[in-house]
Backbone of each chain as ProteinMPNN parsed JSONL, in Angstrom:
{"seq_chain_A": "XXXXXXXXXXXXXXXXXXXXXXXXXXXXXXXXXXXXXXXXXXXXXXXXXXXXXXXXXXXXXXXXXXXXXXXXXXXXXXXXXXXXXXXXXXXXXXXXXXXXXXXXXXXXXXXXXXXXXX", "coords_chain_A": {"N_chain_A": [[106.611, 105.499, 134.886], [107.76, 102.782, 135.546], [110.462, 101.418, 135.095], [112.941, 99.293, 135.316], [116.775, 99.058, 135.367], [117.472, 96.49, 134.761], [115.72, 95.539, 133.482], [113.345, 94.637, 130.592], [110.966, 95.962, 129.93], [108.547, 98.172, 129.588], [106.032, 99.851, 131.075], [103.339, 101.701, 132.167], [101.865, 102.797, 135.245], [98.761, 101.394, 135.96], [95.336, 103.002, 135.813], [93.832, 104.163, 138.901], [91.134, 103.579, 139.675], [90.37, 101.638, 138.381], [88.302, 98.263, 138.489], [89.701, 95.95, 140.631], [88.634, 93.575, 140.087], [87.01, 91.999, 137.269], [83.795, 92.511, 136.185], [81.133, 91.038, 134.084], [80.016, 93.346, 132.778], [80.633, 96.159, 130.673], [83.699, 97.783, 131.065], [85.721, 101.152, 131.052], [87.768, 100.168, 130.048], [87.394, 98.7, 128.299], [85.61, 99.787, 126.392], [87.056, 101.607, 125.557], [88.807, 100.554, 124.005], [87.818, 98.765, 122.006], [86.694, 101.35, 120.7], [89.347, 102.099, 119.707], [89.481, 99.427, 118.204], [87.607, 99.869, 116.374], [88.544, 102.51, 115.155], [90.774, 100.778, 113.675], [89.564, 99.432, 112.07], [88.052, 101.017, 110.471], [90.707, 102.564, 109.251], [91.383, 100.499, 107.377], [88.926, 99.911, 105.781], [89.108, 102.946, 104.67], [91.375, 102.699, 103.398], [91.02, 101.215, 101.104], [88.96, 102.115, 100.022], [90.025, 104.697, 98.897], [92.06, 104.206, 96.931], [89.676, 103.142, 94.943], [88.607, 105.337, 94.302], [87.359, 107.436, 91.787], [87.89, 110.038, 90.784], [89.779, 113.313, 91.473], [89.248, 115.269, 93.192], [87.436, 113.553, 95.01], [89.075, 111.823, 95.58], [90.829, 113.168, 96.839], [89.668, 114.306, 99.569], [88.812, 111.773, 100.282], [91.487, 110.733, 100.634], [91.995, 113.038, 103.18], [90.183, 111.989, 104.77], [90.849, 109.25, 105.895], [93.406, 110.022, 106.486], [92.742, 111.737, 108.849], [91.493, 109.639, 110.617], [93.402, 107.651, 111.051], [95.313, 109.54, 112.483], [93.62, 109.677, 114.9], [93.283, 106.857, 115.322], [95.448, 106.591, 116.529], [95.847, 108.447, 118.638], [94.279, 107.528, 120.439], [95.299, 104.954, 121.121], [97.61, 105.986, 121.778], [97.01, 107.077, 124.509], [95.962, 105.087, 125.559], [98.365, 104.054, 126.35], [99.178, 105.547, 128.094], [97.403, 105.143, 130.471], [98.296, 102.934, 130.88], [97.848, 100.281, 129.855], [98.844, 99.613, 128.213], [101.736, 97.024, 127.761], [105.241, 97.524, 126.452], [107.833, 96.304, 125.224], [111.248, 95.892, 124.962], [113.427, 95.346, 122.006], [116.673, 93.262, 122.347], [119.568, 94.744, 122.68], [121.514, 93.357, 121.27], [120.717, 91.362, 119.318], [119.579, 93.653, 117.561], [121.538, 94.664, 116.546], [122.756, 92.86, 115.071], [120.743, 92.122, 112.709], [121.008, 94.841, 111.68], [123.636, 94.519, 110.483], [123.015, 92.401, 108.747], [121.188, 93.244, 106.825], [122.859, 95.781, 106.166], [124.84, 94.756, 104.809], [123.445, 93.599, 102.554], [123.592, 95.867, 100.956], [125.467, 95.305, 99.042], [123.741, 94.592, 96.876], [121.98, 96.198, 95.599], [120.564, 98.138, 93.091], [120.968, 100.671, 92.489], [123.87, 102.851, 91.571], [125.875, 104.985, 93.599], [124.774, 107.414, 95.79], [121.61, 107.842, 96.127], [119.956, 110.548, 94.568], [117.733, 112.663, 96.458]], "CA_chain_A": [[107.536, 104.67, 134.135], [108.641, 101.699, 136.055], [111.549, 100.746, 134.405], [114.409, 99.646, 136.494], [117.694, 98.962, 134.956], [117.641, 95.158, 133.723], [114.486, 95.516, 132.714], [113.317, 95.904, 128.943], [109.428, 96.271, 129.562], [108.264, 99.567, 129.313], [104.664, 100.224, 131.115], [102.824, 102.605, 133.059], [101.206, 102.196, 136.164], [97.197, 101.486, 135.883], [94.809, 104.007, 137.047], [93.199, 103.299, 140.72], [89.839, 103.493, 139.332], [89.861, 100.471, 137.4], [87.992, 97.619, 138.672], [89.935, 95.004, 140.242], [88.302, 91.943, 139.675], [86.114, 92.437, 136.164], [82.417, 91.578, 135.696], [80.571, 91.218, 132.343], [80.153, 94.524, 131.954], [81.588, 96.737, 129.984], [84.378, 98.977, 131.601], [86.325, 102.509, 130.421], [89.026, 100.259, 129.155], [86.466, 97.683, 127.244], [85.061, 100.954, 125.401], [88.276, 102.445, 124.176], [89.437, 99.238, 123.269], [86.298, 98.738, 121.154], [86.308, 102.61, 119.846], [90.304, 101.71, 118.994], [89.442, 98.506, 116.632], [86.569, 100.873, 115.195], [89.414, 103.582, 114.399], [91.801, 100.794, 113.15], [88.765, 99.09, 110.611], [87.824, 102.222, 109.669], [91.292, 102.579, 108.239], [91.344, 99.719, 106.403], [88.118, 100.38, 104.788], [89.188, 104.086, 103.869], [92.526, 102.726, 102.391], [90.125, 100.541, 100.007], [87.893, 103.761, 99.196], [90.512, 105.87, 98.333], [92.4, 103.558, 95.961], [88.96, 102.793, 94.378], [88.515, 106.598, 94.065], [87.668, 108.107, 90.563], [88.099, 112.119, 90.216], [90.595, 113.957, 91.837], [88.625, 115.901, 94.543], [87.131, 112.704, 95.412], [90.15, 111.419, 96.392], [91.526, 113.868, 97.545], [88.535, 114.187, 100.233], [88.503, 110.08, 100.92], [92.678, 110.879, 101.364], [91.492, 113.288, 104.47], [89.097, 111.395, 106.578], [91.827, 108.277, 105.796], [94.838, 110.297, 107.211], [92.404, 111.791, 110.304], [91.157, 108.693, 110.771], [95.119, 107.103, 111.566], [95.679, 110.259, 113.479], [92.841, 109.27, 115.773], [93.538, 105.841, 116.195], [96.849, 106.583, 117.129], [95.671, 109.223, 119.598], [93.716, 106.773, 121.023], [96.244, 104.52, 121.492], [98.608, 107.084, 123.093], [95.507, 107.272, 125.657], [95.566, 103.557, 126.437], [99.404, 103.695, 126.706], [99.333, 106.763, 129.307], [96.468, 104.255, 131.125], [99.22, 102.068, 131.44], [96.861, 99.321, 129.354], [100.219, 98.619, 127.13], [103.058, 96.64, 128.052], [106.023, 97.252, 125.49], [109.022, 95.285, 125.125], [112.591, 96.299, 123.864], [114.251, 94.245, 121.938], [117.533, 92.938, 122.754], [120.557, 95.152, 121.49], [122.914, 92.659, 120.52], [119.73, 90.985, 117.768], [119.168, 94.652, 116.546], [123.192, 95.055, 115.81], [123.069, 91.586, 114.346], [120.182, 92.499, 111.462], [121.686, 95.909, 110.801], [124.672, 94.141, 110.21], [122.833, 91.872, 107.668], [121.111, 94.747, 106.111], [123.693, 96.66, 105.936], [125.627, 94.121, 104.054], [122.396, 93.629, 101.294], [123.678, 97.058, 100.309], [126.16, 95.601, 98.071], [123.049, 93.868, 95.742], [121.316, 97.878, 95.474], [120.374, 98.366, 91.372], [121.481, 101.767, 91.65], [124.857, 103.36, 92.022], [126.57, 106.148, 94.511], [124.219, 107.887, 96.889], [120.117, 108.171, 95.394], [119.216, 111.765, 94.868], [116.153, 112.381, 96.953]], "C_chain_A": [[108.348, 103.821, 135.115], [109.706, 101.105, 135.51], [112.982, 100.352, 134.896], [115.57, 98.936, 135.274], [118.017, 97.807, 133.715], [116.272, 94.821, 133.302], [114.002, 96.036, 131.093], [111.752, 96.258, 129.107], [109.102, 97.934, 130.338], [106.72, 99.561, 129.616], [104.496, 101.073, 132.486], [101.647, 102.013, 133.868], [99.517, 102.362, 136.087], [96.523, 102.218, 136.556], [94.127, 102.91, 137.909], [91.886, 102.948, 140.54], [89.187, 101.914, 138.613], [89.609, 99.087, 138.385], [89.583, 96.39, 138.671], [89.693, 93.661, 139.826], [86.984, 92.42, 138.882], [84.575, 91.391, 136.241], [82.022, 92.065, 134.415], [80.227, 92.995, 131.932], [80.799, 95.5, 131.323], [82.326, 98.165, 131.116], [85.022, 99.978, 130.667], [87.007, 101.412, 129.768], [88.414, 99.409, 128.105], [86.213, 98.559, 126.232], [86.293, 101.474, 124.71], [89.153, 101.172, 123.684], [88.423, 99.02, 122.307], [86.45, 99.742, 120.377], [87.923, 102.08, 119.172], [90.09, 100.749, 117.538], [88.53, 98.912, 115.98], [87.333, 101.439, 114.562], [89.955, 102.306, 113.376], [90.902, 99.569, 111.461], [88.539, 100.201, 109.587], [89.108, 102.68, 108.54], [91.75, 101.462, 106.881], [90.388, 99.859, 105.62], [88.264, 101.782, 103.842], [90.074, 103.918, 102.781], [91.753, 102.27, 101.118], [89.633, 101.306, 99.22], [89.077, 104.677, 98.533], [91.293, 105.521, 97.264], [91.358, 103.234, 94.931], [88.0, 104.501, 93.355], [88.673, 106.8, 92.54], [88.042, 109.394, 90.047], [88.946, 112.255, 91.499], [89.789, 114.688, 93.643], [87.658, 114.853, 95.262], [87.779, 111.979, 96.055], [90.58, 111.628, 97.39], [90.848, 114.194, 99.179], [88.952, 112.89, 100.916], [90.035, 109.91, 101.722], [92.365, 111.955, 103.643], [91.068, 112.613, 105.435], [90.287, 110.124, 106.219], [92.81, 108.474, 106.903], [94.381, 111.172, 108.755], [92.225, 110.539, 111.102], [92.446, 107.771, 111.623], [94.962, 107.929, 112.663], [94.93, 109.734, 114.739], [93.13, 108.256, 116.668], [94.607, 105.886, 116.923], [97.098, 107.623, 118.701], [95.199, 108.552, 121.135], [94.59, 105.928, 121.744], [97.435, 105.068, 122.361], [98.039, 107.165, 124.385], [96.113, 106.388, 126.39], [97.172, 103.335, 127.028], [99.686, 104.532, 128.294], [98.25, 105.602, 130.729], [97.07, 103.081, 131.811], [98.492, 100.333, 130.873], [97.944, 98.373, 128.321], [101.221, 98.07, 127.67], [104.256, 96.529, 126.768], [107.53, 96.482, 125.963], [110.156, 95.645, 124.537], [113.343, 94.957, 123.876], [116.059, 94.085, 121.959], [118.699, 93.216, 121.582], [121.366, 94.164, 120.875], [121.988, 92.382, 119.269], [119.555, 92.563, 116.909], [120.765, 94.686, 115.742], [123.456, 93.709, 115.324], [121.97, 91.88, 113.358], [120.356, 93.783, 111.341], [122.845, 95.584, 110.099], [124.361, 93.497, 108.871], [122.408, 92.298, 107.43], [122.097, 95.249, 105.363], [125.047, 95.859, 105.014], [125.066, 93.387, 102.664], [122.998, 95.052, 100.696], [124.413, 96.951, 98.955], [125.299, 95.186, 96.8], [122.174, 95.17, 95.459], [121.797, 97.856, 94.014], [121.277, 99.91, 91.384], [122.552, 102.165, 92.272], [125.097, 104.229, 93.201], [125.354, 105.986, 95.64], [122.822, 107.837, 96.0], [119.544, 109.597, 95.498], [117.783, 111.811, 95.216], [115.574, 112.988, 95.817]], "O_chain_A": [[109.488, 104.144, 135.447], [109.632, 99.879, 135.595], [113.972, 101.08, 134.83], [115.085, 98.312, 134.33], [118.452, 97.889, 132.566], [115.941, 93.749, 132.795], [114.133, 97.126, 130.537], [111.329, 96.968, 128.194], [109.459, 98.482, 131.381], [105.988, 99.313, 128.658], [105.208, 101.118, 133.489], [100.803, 101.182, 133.531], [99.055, 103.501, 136.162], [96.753, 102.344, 137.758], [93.922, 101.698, 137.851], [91.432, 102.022, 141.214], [88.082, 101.398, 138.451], [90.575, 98.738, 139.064], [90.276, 96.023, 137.722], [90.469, 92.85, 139.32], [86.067, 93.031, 139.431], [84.366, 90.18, 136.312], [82.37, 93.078, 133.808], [80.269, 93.546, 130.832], [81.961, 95.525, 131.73], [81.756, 99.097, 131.686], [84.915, 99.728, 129.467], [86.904, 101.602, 128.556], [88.951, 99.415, 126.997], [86.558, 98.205, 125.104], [86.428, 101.698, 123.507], [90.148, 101.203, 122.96], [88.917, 99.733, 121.434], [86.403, 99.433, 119.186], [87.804, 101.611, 118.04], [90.342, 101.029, 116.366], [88.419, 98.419, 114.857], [87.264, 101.248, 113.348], [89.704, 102.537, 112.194], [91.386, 99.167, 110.403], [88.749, 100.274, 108.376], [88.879, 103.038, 107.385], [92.279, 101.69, 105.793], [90.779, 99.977, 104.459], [87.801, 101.895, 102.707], [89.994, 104.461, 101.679], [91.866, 102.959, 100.104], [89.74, 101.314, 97.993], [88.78, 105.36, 97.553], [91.389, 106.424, 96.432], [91.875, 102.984, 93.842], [87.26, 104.636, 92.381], [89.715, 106.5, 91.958], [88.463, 109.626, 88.914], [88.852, 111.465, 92.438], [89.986, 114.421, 94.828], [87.025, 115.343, 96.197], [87.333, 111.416, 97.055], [90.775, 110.991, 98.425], [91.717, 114.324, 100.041], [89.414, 112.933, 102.056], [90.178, 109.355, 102.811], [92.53, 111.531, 104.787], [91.408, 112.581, 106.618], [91.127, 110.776, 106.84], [93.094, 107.724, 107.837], [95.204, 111.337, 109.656], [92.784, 110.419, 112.192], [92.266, 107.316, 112.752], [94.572, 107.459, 113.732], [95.65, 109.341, 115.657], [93.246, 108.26, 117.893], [94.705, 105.222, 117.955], [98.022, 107.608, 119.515], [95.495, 108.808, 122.302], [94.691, 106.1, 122.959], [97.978, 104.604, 123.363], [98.785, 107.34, 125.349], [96.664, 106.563, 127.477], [97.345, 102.596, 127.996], [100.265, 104.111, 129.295], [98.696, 105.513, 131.874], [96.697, 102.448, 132.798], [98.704, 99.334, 131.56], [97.953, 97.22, 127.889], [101.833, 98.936, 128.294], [104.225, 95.497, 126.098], [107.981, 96.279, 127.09], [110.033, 95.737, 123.315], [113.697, 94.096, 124.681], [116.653, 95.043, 121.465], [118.932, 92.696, 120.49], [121.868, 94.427, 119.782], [122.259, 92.976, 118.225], [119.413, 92.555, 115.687], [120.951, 94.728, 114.526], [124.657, 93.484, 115.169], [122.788, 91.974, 112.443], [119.491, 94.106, 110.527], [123.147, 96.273, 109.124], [125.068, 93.763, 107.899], [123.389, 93.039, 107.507], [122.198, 95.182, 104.138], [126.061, 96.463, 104.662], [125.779, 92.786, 101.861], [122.585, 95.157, 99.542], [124.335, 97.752, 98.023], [125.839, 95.321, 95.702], [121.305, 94.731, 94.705], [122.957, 97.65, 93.658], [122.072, 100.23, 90.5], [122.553, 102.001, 93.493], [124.159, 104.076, 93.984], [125.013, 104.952, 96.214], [123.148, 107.773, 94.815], [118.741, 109.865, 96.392], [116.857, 111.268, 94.614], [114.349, 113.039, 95.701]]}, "seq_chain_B": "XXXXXXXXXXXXXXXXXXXXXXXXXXXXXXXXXXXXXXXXXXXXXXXXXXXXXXXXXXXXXXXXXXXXXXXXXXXXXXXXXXXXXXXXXXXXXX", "coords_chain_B": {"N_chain_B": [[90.317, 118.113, 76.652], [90.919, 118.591, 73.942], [93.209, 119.066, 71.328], [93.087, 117.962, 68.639], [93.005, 118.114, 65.093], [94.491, 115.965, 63.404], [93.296, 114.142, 60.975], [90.834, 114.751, 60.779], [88.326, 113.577, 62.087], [88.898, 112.482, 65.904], [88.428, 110.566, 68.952], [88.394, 112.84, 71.947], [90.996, 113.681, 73.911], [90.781, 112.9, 77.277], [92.44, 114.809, 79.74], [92.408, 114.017, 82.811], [90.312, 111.982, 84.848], [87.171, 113.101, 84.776], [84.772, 115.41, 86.991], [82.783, 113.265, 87.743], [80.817, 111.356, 89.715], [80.825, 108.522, 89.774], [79.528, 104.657, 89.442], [80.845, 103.049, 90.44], [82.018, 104.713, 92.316], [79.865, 106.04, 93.696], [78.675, 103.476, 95.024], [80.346, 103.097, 96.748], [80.806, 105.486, 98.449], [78.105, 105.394, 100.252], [78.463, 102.936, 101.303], [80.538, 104.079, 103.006], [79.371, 106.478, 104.203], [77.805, 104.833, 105.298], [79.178, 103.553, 107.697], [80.651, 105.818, 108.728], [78.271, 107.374, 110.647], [77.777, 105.149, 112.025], [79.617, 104.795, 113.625], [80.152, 107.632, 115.137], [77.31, 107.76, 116.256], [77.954, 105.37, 118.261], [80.78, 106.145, 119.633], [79.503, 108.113, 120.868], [77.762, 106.799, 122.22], [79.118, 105.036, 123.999], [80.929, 107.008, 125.56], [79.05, 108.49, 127.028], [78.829, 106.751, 128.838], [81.239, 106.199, 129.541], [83.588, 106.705, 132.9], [85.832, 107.503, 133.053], [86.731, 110.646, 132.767], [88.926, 112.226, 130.782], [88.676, 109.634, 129.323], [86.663, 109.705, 128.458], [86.517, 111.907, 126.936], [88.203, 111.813, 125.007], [87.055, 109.935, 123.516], [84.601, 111.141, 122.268], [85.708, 112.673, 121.257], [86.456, 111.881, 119.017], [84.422, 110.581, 118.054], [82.943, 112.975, 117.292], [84.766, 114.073, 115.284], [83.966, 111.953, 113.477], [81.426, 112.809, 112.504], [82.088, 114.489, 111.572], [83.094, 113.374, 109.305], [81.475, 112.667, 108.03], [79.969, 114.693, 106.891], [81.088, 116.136, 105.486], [81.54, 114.246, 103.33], [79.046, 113.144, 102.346], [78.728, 115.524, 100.803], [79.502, 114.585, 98.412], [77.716, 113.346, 96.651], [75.913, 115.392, 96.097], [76.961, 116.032, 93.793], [76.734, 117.678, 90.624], [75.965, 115.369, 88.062], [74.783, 115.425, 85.696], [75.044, 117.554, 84.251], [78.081, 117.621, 84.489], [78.36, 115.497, 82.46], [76.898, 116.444, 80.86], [79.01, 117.978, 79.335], [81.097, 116.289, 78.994], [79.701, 114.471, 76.689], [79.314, 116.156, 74.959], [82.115, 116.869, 74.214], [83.091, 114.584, 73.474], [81.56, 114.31, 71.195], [82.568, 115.965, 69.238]], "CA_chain_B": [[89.216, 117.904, 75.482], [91.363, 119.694, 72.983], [94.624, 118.767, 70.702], [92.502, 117.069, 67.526], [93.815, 118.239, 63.73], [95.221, 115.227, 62.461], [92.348, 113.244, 60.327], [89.941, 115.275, 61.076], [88.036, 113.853, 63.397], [89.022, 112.326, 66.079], [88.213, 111.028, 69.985], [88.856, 113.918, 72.62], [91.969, 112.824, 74.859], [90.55, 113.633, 78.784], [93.74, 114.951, 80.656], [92.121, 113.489, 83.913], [89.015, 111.462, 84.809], [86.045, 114.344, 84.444], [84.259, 115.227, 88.291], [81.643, 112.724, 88.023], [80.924, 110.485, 90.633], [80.948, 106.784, 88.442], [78.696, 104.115, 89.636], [81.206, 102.575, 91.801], [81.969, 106.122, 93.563], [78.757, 105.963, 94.032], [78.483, 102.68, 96.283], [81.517, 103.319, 97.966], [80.138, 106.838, 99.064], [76.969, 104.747, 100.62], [78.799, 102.184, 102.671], [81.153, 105.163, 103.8], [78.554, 107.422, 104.897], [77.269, 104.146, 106.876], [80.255, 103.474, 108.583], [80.575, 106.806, 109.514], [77.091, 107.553, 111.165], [77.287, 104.089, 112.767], [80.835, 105.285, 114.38], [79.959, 108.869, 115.441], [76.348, 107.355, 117.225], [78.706, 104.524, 119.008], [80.894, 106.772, 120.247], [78.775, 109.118, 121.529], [77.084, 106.312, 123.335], [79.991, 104.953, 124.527], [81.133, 108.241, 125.537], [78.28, 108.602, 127.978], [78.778, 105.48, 129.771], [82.695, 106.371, 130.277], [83.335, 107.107, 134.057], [86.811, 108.481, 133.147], [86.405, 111.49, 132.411], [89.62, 111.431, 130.297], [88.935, 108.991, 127.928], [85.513, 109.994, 127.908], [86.631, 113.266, 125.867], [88.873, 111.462, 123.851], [86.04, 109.097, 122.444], [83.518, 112.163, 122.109], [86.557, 114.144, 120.057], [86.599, 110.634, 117.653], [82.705, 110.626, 117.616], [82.766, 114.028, 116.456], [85.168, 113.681, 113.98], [83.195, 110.955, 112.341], [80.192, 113.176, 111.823], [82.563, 115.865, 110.184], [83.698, 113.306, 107.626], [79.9, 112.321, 107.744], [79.513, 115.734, 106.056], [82.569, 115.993, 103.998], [81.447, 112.623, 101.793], [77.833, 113.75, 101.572], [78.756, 116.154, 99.468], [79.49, 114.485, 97.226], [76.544, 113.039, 96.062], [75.146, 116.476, 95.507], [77.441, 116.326, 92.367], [76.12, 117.446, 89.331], [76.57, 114.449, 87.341], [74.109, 115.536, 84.784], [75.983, 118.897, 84.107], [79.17, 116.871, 83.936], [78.163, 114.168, 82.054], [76.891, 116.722, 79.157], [80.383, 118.492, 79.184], [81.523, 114.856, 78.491], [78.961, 114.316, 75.684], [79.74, 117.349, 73.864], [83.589, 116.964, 73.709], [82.759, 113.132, 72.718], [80.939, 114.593, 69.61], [83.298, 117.129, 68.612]], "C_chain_B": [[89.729, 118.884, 74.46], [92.287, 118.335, 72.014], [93.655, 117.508, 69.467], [93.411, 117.218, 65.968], [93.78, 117.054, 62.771], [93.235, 114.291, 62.06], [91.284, 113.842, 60.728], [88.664, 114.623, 62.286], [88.182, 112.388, 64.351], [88.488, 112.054, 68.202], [89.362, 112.085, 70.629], [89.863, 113.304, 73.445], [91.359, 113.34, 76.223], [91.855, 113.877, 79.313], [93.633, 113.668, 82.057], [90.547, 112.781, 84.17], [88.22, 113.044, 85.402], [85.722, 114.288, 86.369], [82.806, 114.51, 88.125], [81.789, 111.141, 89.167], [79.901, 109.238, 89.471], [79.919, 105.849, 89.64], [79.544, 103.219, 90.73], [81.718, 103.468, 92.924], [81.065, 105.858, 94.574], [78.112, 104.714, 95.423], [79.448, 102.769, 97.511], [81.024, 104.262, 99.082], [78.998, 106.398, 100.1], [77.272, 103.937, 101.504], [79.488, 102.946, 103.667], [80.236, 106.082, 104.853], [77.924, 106.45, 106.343], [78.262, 103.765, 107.821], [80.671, 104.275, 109.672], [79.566, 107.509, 110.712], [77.155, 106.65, 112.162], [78.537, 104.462, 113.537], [80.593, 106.65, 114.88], [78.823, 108.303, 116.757], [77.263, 106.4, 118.605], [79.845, 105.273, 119.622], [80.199, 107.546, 121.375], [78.023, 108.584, 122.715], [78.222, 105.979, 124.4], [80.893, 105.77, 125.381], [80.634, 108.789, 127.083], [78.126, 107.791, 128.542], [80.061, 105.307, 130.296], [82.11, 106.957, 131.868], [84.836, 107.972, 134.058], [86.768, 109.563, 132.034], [87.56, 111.94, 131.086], [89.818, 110.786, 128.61], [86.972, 109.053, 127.77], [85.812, 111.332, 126.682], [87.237, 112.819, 125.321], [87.783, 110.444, 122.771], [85.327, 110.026, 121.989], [84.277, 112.976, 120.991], [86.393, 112.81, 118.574], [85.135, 110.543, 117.342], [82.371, 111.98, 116.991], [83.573, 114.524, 115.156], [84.288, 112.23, 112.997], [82.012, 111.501, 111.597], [80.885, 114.03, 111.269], [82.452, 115.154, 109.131], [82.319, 112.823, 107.108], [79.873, 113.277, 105.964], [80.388, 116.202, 104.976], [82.339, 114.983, 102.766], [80.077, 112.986, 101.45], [77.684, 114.818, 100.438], [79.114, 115.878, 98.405], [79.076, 114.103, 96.688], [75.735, 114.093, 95.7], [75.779, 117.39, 93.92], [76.734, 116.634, 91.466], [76.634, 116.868, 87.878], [75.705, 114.805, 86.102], [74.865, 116.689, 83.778], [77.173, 118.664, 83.584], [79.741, 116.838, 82.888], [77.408, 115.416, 80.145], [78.202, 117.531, 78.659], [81.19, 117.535, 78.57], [81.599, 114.987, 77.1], [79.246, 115.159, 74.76], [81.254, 117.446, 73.309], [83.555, 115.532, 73.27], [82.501, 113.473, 71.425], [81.415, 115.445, 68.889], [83.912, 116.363, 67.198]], "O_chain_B": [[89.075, 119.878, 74.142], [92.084, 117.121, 72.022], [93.711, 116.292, 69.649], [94.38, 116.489, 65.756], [93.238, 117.049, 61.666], [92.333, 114.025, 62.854], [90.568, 112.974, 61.227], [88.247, 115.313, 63.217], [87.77, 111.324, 63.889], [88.224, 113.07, 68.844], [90.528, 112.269, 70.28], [89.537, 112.159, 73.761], [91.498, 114.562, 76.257], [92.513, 112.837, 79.311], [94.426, 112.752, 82.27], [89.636, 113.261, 83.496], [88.669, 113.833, 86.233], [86.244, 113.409, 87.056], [81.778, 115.146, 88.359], [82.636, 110.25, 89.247], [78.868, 109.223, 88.801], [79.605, 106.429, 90.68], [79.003, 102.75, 91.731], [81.837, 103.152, 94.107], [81.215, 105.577, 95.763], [77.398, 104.973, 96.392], [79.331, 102.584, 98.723], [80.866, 103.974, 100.269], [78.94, 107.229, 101.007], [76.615, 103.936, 102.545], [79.314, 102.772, 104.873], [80.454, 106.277, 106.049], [77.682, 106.743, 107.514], [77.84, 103.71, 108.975], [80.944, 103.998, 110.84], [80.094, 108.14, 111.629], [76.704, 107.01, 113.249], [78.129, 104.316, 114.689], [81.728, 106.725, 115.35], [79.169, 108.326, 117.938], [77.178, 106.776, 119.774], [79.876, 104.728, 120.725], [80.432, 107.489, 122.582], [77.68, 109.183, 123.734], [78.266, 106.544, 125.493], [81.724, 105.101, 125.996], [81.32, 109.278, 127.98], [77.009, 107.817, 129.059], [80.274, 104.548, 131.242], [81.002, 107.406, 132.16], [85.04, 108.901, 134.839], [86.768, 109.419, 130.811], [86.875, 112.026, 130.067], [90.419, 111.029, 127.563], [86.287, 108.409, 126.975], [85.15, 111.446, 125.651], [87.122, 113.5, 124.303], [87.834, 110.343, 121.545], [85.285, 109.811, 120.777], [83.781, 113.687, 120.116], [86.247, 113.07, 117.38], [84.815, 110.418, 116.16], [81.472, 112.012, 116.15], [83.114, 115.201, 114.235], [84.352, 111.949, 111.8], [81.57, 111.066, 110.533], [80.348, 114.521, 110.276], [81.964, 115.609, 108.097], [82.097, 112.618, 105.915], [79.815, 112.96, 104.776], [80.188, 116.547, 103.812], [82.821, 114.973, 101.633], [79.851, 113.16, 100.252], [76.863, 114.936, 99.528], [79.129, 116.648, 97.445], [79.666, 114.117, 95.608], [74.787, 113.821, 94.963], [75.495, 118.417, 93.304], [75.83, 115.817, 91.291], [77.291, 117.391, 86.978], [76.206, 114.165, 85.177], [75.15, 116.459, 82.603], [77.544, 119.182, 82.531], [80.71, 117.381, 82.358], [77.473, 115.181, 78.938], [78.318, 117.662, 77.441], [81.954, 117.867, 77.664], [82.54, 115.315, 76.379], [79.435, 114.731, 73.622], [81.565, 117.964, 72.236], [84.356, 115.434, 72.341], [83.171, 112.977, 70.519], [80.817, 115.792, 67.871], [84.59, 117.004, 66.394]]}, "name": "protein", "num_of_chains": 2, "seq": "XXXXXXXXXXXXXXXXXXXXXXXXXXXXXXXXXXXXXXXXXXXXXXXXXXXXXXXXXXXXXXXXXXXXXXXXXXXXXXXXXXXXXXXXXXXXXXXXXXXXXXXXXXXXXXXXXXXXXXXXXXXXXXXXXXXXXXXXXXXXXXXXXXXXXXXXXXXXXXXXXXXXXXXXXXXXXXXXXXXXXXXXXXXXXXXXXXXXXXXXXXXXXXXXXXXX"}
């Protein structure tokens, strides 16, 4: 975690293994980048299936491989972040405490009264 | 398939759609199964052409989850829609 002080980017250092200068072929990070946008079609097609779902244990089934399916990609993704393959970005406190502020001031147009029992 | 009386006769109300796999189940189930097969093989190749070892076992654990749900959706084409489908028929004609 390189992250020094006035810095907002958030990434990890690349393994040593990885090719520096890329040729056409496919490397480790080409493949799990590839198996990733497999996981993250795959959930778009399951969401489709399982809304289109008729009986109950049919569903309920198409709900499973749906909600492994996420888990996966997201596993995956944890992978590529540890790989140091992500660069994230924080965004800048003062803009977050300026749309909580306007948020938090939509509260007074809320249909329903007091607190919402969960 | 109950609660009739009034006017004697009357259709059956279903509580819930019956376990038959319907004709668009049915295609869904068919592109699913190919999706899945074609994601389990691609892995697996992919898998064996990793050099990190790594994220070679993390593709191989996602290639083997694809052939579980392989086998999880195949079953359900071994429905018996015929069996069903006269459980249906019979509370239809009541």
């Amino acid at each position: 975690m390189n992250q020094n002080q006035s810095s907002n980017t958030i990434q990890n250092p690349k393994p040593q293994n990885e090719p520096q200068v890329k040729g056409p072929e496919m490397n480790d990070r080409d493949r799990v980048n590839d198996i990733l946008a497999l996981e993250k079609y795959l959930t778009d097609s399951f969401n489709v299936s399982a809304r289109e779902a008729s009986h109950a244990q049919l569903h309920q089934d198409i709900m499973t491989v749906l909600n492994e399916t996420h888990q996966c990609q997201y596993e995956l993704y944890q992978l590529m972040f540890r790989k140091g393959y992500y660069k994230l970005e924080a965004e800048e406190q003062t803009k977050l405490d300026q749309t909580y502020r306007q948020f938090s001031d939509y509260s007074t147009q809320f249909p329903y009264s007091g607190t919402v029992v969960q | 398939m109950q609660q009739q009386q009034t006017a004697g006769q009357q259709q059956p109300v279903f509580p819930q759609p019956p376990q038959v796999i319907t004709t668009k189940d049915h295609l869904y189930l068919k592109d699913q199964l190919s999706w899945e097969l074609l994601a389990a093989k691609k892995c697996r190749h992919f898998a064996n052409e990793c050099t990190d070892p790594e994220i070679r076992q993390a593709i191989d654990k996602a290639g083997q989850m694809h052939q579980r749900h392989y086998e999880l959706l195949l079953k359900h084409l071994k429905n018996n829609n015929a069996q069903q489908m006269q459980a249906v028929n019979q509370a239809q004609q009541q």
